[in-house]
C-alpha positions in Angstrom: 1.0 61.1 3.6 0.1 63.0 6.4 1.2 66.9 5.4 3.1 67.5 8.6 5.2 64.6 9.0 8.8 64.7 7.2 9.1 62.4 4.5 11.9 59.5 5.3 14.9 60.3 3.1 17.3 57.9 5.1 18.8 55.6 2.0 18.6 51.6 2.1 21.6 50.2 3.9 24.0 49.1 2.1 25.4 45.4 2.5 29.0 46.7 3.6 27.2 48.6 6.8 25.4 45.4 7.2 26.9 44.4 11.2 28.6 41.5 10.6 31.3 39.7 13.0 34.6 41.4 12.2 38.0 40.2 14.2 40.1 43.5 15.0 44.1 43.1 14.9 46.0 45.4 16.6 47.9 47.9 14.6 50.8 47.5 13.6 52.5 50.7 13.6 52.6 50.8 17.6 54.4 47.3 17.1 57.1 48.0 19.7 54.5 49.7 22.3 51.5 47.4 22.8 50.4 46.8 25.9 51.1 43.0 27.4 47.3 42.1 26.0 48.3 42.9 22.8 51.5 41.6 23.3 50.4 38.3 23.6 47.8 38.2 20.7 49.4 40.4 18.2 52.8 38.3 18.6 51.1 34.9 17.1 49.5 37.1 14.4 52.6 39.1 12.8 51.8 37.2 8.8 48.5 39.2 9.5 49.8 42.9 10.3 53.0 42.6 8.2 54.2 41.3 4.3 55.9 37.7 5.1 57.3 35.6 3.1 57.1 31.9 4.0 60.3 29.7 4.8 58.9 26.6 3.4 59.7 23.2 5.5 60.6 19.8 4.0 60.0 16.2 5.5 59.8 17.1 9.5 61.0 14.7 11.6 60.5 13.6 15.2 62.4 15.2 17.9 64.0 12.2 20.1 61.7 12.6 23.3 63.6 11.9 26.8 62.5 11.4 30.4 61.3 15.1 31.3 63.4 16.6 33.8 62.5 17.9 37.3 63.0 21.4 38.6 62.0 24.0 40.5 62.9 27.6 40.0 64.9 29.4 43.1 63.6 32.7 43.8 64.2 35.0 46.6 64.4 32.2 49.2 61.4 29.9 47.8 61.0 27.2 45.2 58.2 27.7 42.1 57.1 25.1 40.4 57.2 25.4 36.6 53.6 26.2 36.5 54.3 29.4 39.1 57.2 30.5 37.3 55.4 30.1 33.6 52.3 32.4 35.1 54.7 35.0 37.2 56.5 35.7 33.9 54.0 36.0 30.9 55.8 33.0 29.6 53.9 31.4 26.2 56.4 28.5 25.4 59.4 26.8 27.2 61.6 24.2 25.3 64.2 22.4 27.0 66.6 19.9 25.2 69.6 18.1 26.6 71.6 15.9 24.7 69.7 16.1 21.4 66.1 15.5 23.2 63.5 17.2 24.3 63.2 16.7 28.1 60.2 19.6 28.9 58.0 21.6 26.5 55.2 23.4 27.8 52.8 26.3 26.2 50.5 28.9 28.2 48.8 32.3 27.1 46.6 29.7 24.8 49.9 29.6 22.4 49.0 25.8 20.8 52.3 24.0 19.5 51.8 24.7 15.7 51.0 28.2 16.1 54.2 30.8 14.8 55.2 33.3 17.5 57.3 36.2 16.6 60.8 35.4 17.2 61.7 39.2 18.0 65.4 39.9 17.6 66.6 36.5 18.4 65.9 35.9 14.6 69.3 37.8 14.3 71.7 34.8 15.6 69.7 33.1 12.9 70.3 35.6 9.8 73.6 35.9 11.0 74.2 32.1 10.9 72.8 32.3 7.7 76.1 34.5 6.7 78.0 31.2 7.7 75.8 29.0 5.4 76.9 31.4 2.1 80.7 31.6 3.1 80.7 27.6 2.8 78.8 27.6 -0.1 80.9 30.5 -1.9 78.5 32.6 -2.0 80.1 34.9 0.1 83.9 35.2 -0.4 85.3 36.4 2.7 83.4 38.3 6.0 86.1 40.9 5.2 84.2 42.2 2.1 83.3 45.8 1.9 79.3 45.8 2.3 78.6 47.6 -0.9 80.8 44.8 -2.6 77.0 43.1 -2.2 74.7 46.2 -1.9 76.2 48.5 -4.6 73.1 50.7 -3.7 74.4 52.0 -0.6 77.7 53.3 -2.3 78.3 57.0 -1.4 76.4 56.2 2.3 77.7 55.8 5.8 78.2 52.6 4.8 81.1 52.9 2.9 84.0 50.9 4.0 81.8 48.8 6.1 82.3 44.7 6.1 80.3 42.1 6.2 81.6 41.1 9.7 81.3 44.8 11.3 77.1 44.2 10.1 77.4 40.9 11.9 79.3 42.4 15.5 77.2 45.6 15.7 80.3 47.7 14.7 79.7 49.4 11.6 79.7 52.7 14.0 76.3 54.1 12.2 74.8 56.4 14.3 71.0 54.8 15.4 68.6 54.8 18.3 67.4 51.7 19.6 64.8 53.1 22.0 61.7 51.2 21.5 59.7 53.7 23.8 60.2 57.2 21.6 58.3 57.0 18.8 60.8 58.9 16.6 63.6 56.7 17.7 65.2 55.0 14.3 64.0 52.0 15.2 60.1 53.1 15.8 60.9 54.7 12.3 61.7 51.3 10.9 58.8 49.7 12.2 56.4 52.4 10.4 58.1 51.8 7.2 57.4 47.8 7.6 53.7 48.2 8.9 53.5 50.9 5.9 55.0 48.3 3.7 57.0 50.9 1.8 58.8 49.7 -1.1 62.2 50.7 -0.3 61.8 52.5 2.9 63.9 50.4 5.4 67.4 50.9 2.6 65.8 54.9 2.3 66.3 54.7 6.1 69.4 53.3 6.6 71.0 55.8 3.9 70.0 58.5 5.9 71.7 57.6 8.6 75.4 59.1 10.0 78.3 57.8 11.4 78.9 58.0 15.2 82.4 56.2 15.3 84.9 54.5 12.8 84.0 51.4 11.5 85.0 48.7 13.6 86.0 50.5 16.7 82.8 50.5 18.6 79.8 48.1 19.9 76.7 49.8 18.6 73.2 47.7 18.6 71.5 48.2 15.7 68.5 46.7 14.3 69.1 48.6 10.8 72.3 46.9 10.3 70.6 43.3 10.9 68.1 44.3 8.1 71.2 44.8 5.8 72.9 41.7 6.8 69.8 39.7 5.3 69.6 42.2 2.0 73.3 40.8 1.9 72.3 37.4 2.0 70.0 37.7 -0.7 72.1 39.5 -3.0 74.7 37.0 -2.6 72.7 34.3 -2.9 70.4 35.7 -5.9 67.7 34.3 -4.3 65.1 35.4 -1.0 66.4 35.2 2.6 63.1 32.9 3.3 63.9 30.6 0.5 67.6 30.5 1.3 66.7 29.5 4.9 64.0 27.0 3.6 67.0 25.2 1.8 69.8 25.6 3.9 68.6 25.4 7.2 64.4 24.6 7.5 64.8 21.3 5.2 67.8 20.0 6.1 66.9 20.0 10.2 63.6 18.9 9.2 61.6 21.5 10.8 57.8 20.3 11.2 56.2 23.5 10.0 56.1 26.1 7.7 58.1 29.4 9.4 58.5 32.9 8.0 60.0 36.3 7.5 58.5 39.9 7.3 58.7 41.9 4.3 59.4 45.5 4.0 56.9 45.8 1.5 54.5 43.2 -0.7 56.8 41.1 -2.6 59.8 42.8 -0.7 63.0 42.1 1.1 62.7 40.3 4.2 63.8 41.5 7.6 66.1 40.0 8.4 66.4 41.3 12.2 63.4 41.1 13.9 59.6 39.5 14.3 59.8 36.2 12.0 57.6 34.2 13.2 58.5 30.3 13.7 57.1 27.5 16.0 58.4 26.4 19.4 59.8 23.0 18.8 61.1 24.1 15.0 63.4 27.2 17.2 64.5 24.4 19.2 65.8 22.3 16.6 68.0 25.5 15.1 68.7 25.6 18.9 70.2 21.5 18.5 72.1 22.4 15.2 74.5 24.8 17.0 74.8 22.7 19.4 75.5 19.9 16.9 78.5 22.5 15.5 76.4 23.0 12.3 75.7 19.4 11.6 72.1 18.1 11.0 70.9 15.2 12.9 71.1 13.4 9.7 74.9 14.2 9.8 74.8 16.9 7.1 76.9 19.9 7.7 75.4 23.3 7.0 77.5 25.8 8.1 81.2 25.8 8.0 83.4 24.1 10.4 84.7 26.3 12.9 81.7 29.0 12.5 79.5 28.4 15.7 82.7 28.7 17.4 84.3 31.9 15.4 80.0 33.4 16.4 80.4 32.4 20.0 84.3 34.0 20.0 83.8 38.1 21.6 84.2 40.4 19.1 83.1 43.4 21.4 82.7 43.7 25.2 79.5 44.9 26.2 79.6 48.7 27.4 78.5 49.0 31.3 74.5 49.8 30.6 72.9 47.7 33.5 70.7 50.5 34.2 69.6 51.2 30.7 69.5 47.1 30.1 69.1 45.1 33.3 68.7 42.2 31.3 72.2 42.1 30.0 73.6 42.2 33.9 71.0 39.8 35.6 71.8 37.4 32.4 75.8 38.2 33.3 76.1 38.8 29.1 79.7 40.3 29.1 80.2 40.8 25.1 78.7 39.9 21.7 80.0 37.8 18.9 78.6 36.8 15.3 74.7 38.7 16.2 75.1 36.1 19.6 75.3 37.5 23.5 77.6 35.6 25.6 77.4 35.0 28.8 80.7 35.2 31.7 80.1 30.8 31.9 80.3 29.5 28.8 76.4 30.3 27.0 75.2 31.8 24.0 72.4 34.1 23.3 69.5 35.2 21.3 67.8 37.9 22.6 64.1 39.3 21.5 62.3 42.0 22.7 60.0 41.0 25.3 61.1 37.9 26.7 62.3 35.7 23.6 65.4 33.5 24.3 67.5 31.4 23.2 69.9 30.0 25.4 72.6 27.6 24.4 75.0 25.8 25.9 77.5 23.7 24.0 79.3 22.4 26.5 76.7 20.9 28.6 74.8 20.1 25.2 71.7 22.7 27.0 69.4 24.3 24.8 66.2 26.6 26.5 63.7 28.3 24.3 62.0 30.9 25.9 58.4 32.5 23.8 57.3 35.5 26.2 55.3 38.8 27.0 57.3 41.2 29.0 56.1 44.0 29.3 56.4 47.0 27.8 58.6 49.3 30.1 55.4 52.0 30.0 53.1 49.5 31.5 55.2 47.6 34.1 54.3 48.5 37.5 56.7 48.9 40.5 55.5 45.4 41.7 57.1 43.3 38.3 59.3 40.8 39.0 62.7 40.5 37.2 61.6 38.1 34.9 65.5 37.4 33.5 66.3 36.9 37.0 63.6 34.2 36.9 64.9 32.7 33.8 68.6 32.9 34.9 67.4 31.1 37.9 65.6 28.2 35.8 68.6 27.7 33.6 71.1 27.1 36.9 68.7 24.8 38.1 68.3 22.7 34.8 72.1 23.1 34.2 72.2 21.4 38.0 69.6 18.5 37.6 70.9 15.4 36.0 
C-alpha cells in the first residue's frame, strides 16, 4: 500500500441499501390535506395507509344494463358534454341508474371499474342504514336507547343520556370541530389516531370531548359520533361492522367485489364514518336498494319497512352556513335526516369529502354516484369552478331526459 494514501474503511453495502424500485404512498396522517395529486392516488389506496377490515361479497350478480341516456350539462349559458364536465371537475367515476338499470357508467383519473375508492363520509348513510338492519333483526331494541345501553364504556362521558337516534341526526350536542384544514381540529386529531392505528384512541378521543348543547336540541356535524354509531353496531350485533355489512347488505344485493372498512387500529373497530373503500357499480347497487325501500332485487327485505322513509324524514334543519359550506346551498340541502342530506325537491344525500355523492331520488327511481377529487380548499385557485354547481346541473338534466 502506498504509505500516503488512506486506507478505505467504507463497509460493504448492505442488501437493504441495495437501490431497489420502491412505490412511495402518501402519508397518511395529512389524510384530509393532500393536494388533488395525491388526492386522486391515495384515495384508491386507503387498505394500504390504514387497518381495514374486508366486507366480504357473496354471488355478484349482473346489474340490468339499459339504453344509455343522453345529456349534456348546462353551465353558465353553454352545453358540456359528459367528457368536458368529467375533466372540468376531477371526476373518477359516474354511475347513473334509472329504474333499476344502469343507463351511464364512466371512469377517468385511470380509476378501472374493480378498483375501491374511498367512499369519504358518504359511508355514513350506509352505517346508519346499517342501524335499520339491527332494529329489524332485534338486535337493537328501540333508536330511543341511551348510547351507553350499548357502549357501557362511555358511562360517566358527554355521552351520557345520548340515544341511538341523536348519534344517527348529528344531535348528541358534543362539542367537535369539523374543520378539515386545522390540523388540531378534532377531526384532524381523529385521523392521526387512525393513520397511528392506536388501539383505543378514536373512544380516548371521543371521551374527551364536552358538551356544547343539550342532547337533542341542536344540529352538530360530527364525524366522532358516526365512529360511535358503528361501535354500536358491533356491540349490538356481537360481531364486526364489516362482517355485519357483508351479511346484511354486501351478500344479499349481490355486490361483485370485495369492499371494506378502516380500522382504528390492527384487528380494531371499524370506522364507521368515513374513507371505506368500495367499487363504483357495488355503491350503486346500495344506491338501487333504497330506492327499492330496503328490498333486494331478489325481493328480500333488509331493512325495516318504513326506515328509508323515517332516514329521508328531517330531523334537523340545516343552520344558514353557505359561506362556510357552499356545497350545502348550490346542492339546495335544507336539513338532515337518519346520517342523509335532503334536498328542498324531493332527493337524498350522501356526502364525502371531496366530491363523493350519492344522490337518490325515490320518486323518479334516480340514482347518481359521484367518485371525485375536489380540491382541497388550500390548493384551489380563484379560477375553480363550482363543481356542485356542475353536478346540480347534471342531475336536472338527467332528471329531464326521458
Amino acid at each position: 500500500m502506498n504509505p500516503h494514501t488512506m486506507p478505505d474503511t467504507t463497509p460493504p453495502t448492505a442488501a437493504h441499501d441495495i437501490a431497489l424500485p420502491t412505490e412511495h404512498l402518501p402519508d397518511g396522517d395529512d389524510f384530509l390535506m393532500w393536494p388533488p395529486c395525491l388526492q386522486s392516488h391515495g384515495y384508491r389506496n386507503v387498505d394500504r395507509l390504514f387497518a381495514t377490515r374486508v366486507i366480504a361479497r357473496g354471488t355478484p350478480r349482473e346489474l340490468v344494463r339499459g339504453q344509455e341516456v343522453q345529456v349534456q350539462v348546462p353551465v353558465g349559458g353553454h352545453a358540456l358534454s359528459l367528457g368536458q364536465f368529467m375533466d372540468r371537475n376531477n371526476v373518477a367515476g359516474l354511475l347513473v341508474m334509472r329504474d333499476a338499470a344502469v343507463v351511464l357508467e364512466r371512469y377517468g383519473l385511470g380509476l378501472r371499474a374493480d378498483e375501491r375508492w374511498s367512499t369519504m363520509s358518504t359511508v355514513k348513510s350506509m352505517t346508519a342504514m346499517l342501524v335499520g338492519a339491527a332494529v329489524g333483526d332485534g338486535a337493537i331494541a328501540d333508536i330511543a336507547d341511551p348510547v351507553t345501553h350499548y357502549l357501557p364504556q362511555l358511562a360517566g362521558s358527554v355521552y351520557d343520556g345520548v340515544t341511538v337516534q341523536q348519534l344517527m341526526t348529528m344531535s348528541s350536542g358534543v362539542r367537535w370541530s369539523e374543520e378539515y384544514g386545522d390540523r388540531d381540529s378534532d377531526v384532524n386529531r381523529y385521523s392521526r389516531s387512525l393513520a397511528g392505528k392506536v388501539p383505543g384512541g378514536v373512544l380516548q378521543l371521543m371521551r374527551g370531548l364536552q358538551r356544547a348543547e343539550p342532547a337533542g336540541t341542536t344540529w352538530r356535524y360530527n364525524t366522532g359520533d358516526t365512529y360511535l354509531l358503528g361501535a354500536l353496531v358491533c356491540a349490538a350485533t356481537a360481531m364486526p361492522l364489516a362482517t355485519y355489512m357483508s351479511q346484511r347488505i354486501w351478500q344479499p344485493c349481490g355486490m361483485e367485489f370485495d369492499a371494506y372498512y378502516t380500522l382504528e387500529s390492527d384487528d380494531g373497530t371499524e370506522i364507521g364514518g368515513s374513507r371505506a373503500g368500495m367499487a363504483l357499480r357495488d355503491i350503486g347497487r346500495f344506491a338501487q336498494l333504497v330506492l327499492n325501500d330496503g328490498v333486494t332485487s331478489q325481493g328480500e327485505r333488509v331493512l325495516p319497512q318504513g326506515w328509508v322513509d323515517a332516514a329521508a324524514t328531517p330531523a334537523f334543519a340545516l343552520p344558514d352556513e353557505s359561506q362556510r359550506s357552499p356545497h350545502r346551498r348550490t346542492l339546495g340541502l335544507v336539513a338532515y335526516g337518519y346520517s342523509w342530506w335532503l334536498d328542498n325537491d324531493g332527493g337524498m344525500w350522501a356526502l364525502g369529502h371531496c366530491g363523493q355523492r350519492i344522490y337518490i331520488h325515490r320518486r323518479e327511481r334516480l340514482a347518481v354516484v359521484q367518485l371525485a377529487v375536489y380540491p382541497e380548499p388550500q390548493y384551489a385557485s380563484a379560477r375553480e369552478p363550482d363543481r356542485d354547481a356542475q353536478l346540480a346541473s347534471l342531475i336536472r338534466a338527467l332528471r329531464r331526459a326521458s
